[in-house]
ROLUM-312495 format. One line per field, with one value per atom (N, C-alpha, C): atom name; x, y, z; residue in three letters. Coordinates in pm, whole numbers, padded with zeros to 5 digits. Layout:
N
name c(CA / ...) .
xx c(X / ...) .
yy c(Y / ...) .
zz c(Z / ...) .
resn c(ALA / ...) .
//
This chain:
94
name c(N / CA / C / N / CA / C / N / CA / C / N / CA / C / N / CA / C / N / CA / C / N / CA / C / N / CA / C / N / CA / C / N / CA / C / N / CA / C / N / CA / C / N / CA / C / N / CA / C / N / CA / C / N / CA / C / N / CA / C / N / CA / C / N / CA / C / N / CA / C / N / CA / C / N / CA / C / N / CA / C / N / CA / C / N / CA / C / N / CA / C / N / CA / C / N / CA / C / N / CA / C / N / CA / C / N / CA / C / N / CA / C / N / CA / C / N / CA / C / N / CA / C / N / CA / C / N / CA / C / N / CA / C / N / CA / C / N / CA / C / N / CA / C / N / CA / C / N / CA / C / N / CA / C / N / CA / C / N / CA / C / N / CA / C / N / CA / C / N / CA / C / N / CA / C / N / CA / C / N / CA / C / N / CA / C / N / CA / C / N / CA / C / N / CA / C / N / CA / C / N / CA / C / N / CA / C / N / CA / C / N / CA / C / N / CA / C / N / CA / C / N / CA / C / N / CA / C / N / CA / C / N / CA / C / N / CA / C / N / CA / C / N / CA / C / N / CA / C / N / CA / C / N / CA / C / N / CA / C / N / CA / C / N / CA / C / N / CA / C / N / CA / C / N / CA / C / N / CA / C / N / CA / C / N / CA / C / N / CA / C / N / CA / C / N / CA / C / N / CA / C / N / CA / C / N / CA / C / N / CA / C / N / CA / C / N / CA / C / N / CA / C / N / CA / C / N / CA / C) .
xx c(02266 / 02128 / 02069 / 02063 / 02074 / 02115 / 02227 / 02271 / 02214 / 02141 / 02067 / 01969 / 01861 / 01764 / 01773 / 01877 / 01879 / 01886 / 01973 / 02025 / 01846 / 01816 / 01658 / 01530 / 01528 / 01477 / 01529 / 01667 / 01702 / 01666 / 01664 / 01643 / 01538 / 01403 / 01273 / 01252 / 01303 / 01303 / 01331 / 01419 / 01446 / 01378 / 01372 / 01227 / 01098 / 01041 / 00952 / 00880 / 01006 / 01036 / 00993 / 01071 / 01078 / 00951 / 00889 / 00746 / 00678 / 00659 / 00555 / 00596 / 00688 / 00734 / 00684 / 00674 / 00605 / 00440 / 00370 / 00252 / 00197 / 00270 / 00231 / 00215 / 00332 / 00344 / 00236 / 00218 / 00088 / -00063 / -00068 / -00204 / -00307 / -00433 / -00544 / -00594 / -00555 / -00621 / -00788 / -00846 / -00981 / -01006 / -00979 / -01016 / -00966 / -00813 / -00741 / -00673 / -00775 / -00696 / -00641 / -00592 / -00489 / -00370 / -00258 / -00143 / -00062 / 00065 / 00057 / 00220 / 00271 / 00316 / 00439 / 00554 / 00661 / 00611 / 00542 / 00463 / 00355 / 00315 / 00198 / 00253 / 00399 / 00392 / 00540 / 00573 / 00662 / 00586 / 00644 / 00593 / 00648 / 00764 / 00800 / 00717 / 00688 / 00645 / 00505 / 00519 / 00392 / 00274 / 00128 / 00019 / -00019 / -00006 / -00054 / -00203 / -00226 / -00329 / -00450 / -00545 / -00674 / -00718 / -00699 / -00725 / -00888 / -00920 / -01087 / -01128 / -01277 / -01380 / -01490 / -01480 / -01554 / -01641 / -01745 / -01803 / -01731 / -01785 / -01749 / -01855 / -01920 / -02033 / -02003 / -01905 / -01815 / -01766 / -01636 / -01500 / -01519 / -01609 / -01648 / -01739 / -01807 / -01884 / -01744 / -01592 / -01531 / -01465 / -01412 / -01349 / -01448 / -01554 / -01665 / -01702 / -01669 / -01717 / -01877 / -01930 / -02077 / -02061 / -02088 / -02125 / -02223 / -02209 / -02363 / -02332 / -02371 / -02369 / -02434 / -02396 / -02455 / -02494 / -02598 / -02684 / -02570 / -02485 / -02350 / -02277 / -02168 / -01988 / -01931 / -01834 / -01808 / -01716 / -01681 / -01599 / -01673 / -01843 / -01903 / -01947 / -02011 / -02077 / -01941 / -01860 / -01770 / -01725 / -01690 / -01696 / -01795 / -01784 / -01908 / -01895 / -02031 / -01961 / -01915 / -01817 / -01761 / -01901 / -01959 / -02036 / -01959 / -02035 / -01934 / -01943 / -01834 / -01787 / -01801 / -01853 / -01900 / -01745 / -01763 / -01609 / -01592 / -01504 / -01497 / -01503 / -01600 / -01610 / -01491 / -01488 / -01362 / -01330 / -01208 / -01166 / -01097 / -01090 / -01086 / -00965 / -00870 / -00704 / -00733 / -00838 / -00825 / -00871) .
yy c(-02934 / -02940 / -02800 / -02694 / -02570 / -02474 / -02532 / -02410 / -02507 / -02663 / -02680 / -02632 / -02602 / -02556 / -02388 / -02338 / -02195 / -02209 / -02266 / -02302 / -02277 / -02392 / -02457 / -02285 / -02239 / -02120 / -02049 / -01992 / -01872 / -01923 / -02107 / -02062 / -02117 / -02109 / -02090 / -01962 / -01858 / -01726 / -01661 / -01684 / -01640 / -01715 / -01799 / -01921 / -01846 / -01832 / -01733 / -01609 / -01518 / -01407 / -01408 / -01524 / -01499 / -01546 / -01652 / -01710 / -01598 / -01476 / -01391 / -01295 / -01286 / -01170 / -01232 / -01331 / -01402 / -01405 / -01446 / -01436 / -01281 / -01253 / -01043 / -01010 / -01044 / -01038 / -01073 / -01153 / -01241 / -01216 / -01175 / -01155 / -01056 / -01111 / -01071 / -00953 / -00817 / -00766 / -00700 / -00740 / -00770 / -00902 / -00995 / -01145 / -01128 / -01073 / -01068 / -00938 / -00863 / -00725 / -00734 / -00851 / -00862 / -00885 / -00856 / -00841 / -00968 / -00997 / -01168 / -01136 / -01202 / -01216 / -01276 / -01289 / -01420 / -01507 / -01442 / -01561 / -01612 / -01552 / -01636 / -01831 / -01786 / -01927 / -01951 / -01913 / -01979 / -02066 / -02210 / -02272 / -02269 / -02184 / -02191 / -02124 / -02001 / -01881 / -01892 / -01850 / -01902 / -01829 / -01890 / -01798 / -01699 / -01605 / -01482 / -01497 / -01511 / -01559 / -01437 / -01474 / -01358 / -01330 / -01165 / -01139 / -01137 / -01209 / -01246 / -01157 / -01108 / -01012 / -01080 / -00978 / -00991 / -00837 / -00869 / -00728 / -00712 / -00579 / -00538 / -00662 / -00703 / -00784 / -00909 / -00967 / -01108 / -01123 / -00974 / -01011 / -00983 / -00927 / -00881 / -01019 / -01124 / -01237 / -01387 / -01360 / -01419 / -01402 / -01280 / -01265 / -01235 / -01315 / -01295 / -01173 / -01094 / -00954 / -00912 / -00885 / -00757 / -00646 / -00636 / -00497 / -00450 / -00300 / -00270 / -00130 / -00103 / -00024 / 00119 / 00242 / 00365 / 00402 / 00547 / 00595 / 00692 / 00782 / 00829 / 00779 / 00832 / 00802 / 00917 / 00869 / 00930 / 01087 / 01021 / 01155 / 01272 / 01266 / 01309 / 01389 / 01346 / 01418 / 01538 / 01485 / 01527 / 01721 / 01685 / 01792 / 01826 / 01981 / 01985 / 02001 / 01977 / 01967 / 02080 / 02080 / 02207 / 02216 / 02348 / 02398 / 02401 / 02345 / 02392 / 02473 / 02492 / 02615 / 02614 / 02769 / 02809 / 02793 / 02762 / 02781 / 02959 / 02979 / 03130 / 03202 / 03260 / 03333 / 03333 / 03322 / 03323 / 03491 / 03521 / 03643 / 03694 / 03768 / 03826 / 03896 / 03800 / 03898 / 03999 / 04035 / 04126 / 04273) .
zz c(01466 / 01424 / 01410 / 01473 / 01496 / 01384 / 01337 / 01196 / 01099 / 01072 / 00995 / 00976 / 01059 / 01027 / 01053 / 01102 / 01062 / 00862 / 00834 / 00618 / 00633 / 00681 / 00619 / 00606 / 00736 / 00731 / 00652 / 00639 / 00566 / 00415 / 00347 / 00258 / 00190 / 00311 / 00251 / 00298 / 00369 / 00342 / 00230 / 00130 / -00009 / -00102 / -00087 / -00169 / -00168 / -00055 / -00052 / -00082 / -00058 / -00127 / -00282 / -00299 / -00492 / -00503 / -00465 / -00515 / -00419 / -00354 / -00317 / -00489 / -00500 / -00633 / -00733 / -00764 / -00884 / -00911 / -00813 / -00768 / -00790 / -00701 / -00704 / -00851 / -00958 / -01069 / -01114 / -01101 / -01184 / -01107 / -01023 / -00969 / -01030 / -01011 / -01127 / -00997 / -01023 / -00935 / -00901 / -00928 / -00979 / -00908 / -00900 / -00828 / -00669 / -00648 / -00577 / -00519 / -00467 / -00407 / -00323 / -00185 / -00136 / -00170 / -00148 / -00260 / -00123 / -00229 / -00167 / -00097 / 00056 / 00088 / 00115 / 00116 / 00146 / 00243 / 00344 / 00455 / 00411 / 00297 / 00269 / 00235 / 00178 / 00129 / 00221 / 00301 / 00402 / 00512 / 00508 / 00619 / 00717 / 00745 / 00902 / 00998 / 00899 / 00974 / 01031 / 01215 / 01252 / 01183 / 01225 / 01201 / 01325 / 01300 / 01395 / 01448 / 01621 / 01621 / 01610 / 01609 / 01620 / 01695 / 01749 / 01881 / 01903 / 01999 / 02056 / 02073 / 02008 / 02072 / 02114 / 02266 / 02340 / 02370 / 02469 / 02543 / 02650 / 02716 / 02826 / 02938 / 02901 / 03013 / 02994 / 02873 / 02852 / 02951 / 02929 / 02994 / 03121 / 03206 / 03347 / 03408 / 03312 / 03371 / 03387 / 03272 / 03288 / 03397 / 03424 / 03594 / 03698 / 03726 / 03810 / 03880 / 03791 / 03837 / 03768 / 03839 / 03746 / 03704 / 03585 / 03552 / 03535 / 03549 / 03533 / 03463 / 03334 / 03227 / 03317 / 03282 / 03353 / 03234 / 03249 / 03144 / 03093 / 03150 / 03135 / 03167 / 03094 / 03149 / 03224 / 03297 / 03410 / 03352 / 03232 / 03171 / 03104 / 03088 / 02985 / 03140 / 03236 / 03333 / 03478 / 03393 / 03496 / 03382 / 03221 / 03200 / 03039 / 03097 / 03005 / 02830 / 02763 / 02625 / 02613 / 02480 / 02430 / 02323 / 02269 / 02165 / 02038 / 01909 / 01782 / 01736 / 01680 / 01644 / 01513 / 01476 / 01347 / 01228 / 01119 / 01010 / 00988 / 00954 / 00972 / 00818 / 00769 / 00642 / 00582 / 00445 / 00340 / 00338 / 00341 / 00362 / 00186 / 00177 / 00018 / 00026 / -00053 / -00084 / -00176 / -00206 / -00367 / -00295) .
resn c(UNK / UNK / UNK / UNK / UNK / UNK / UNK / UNK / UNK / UNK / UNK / UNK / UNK / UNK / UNK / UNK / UNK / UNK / UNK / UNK / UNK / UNK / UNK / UNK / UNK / UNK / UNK / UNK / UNK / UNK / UNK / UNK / UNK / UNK / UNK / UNK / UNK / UNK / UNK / UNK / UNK / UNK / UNK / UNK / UNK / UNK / UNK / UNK / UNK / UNK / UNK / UNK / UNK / UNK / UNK / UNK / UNK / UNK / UNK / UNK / UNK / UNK / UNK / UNK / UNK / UNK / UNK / UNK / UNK / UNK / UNK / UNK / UNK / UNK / UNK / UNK / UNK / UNK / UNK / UNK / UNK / UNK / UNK / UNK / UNK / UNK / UNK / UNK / UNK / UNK / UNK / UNK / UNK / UNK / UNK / UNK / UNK / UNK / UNK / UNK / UNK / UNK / UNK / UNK / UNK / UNK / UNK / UNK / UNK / UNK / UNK / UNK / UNK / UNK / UNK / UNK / UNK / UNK / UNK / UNK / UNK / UNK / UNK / UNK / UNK / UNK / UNK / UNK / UNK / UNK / UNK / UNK / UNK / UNK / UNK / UNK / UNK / UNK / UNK / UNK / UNK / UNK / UNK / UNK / UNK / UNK / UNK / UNK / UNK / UNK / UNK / UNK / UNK / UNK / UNK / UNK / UNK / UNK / UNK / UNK / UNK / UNK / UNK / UNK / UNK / UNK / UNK / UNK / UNK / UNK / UNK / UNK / UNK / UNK / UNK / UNK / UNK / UNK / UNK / UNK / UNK / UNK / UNK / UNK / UNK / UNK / UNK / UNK / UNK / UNK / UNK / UNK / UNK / UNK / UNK / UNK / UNK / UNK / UNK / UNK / UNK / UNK / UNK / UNK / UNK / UNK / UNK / UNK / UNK / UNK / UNK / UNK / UNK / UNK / UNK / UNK / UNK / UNK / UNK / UNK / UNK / UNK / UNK / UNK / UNK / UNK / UNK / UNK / UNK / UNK / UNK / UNK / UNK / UNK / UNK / UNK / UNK / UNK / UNK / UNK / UNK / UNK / UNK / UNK / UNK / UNK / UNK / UNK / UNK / UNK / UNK / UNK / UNK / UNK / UNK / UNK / UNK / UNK / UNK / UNK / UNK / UNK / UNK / UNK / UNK / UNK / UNK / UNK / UNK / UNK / UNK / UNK / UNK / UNK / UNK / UNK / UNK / UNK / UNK / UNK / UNK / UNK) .
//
């Protein structure tokens, strides 16, 4: 059962392939500036899930912790800014 559906994958893996190359071919890029995939039209292949955004005061109320936001960060008060620095006059080969 095993090297069947390995056949079955490998050959909607090349199925795929060719119908992403066809598509690409044919795509109106103007309608469609994403350019098209073999996974787009493989059904084995899972969907990649979407990594969750959250805040810092989400993910700190989900593990019952508090936060409490400071007016600085600990890295900004610990060292001091650097000043910017001027670009340095164009120097003349002639």
């Amino acid at each position: 059962m095993q090297m069947a559906d390995a056949r079955r994958r490998h050959d909607w893996n090349i199925a795929s392939s060719v119908m992403a190359l066809t598509a690409e071919i044919n795509r109106d890029r103007r309608r469609r500036r994403k350019p098209f995939k073999p996974d787009d039209f493989n059904p084995y292949t899972a969907a990649k899930p979407v990594p969750a955004q959250a805040t810092v005061e989400q993910v700190a109320t989900l593990l019952g912790a508090t936060f409490t936001p400071s007016s600085q960060s600990l890295l900004a008060s610990s060292h001091p800014q650097c000043p910017k620095s001027e670009p340095e006059p164009p120097m003349s080969n002639c």
